[in-house]
C-alpha positions as MATLAB code, in Angstrom:
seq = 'XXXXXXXXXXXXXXXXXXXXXXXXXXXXXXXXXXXXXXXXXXXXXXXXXXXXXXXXXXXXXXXXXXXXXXXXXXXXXXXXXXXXXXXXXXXXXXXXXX';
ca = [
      42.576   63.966  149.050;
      45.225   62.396  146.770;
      42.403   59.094  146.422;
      39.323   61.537  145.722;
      41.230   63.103  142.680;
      42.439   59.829  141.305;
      38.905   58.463  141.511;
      37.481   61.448  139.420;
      40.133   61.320  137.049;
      39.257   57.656  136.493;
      35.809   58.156  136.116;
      36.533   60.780  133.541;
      38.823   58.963  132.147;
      36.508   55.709  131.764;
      33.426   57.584  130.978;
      35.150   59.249  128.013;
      36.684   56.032  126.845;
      32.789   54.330  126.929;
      31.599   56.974  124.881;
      34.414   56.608  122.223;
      33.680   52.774  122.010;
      30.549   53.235  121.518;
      30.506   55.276  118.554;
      33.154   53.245  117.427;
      31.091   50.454  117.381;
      28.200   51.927  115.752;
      30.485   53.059  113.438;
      31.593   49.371  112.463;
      27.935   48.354  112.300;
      26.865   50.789  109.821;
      30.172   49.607  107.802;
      29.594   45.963  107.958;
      26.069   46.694  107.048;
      26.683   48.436  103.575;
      29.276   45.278  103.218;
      26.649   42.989  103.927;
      24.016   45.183  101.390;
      27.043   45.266   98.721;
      26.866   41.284   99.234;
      23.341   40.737   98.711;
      23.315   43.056   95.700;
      26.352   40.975   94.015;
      25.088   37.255   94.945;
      21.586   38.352   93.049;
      23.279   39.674   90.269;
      25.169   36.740   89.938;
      21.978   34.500   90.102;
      20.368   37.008   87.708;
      23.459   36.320   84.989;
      22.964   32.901   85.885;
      19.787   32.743   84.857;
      19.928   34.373   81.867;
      23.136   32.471   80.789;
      21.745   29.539   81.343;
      23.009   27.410   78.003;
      26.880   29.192   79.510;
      27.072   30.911   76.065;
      27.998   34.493   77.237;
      30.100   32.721   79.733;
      32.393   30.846   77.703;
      32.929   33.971   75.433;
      36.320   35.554   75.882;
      34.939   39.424   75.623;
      32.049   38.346   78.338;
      33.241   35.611   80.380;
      35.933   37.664   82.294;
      32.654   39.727   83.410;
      31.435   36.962   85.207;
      34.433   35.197   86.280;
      35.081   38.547   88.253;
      31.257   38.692   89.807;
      31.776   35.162   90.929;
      35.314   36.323   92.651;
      33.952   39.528   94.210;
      30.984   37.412   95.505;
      33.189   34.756   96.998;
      35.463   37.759   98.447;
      32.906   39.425  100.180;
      31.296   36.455  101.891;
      34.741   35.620  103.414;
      34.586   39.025  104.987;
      31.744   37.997  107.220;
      30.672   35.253  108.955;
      26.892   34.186  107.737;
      24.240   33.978  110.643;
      22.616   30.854  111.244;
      19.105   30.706  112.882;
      19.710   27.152  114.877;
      23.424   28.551  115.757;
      25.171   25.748  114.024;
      27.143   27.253  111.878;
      29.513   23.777  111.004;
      26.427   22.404  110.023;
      25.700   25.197  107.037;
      29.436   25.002  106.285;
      28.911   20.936  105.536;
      25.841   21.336  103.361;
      28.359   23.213  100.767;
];
C-alpha cells in the first residue's frame, strides 16, 4: 500500500515539476528573443550612423561622439549575451574570421 502511494505522489510530484519547466522555458525563449530583436535593432542602427558618418565628422565631435561610442558598447554588450548561430555548426570558424 505504502509503494502505491509513494508512486502517485511521485508522479504528481514529477508531472507538476514538467509542467513548471516547461513554461519556464518558454518563458526564457520569449526573453532571449526580444534580446535577440533589441540586438538586431542596435547593430542596424549602428550601420545606419555608420553610413551616414561616413567622413567620422559627427563622430569625432565631443557633443555627438559619446552617442555613438555608447551604440557601439551596447551593441558589443548584447552580442556577448548570446551565442550567434552558425548554419555549418562551426562556430570557431566565425569567431576566426573577426
Amino acid at each position: 500500500m505504502s509503494h502505491l502511494i509513494i508512486t502517485i505522489l511521485l508522479g504528481i510530484v514529477s508531472t507538476f515539476s514538467s509542467i513548471i519547466l516547461f513554461y519556464a522555458l518558454k518563458r526564457i525563449t520569449s526573453y532571449e528573443q526580444i534580446i535577440l530583436n533589441i540586438n538586431k535593432t542596435v547593430d542596424l542602427i549602428k550601420h545606419q550612423l555608420k553610413i551616414i558618418d561616413e567622413k567620422g565628422h559627427f563622430e569625432a565631435d565631443d557633443e555627438i561622439g559619446f552617442f555613438f561610442k555608447d551604440i557601439l558598447k551596447l551593441s558589443n554588450e548584447l552580442e556577448q549575451l548570446f551565442e550567434t548561430e552558425v548554419d555549418d555548426g562551426n562556430k570557431e570558424e566565425k569567431k576566426k574570421e573577426k
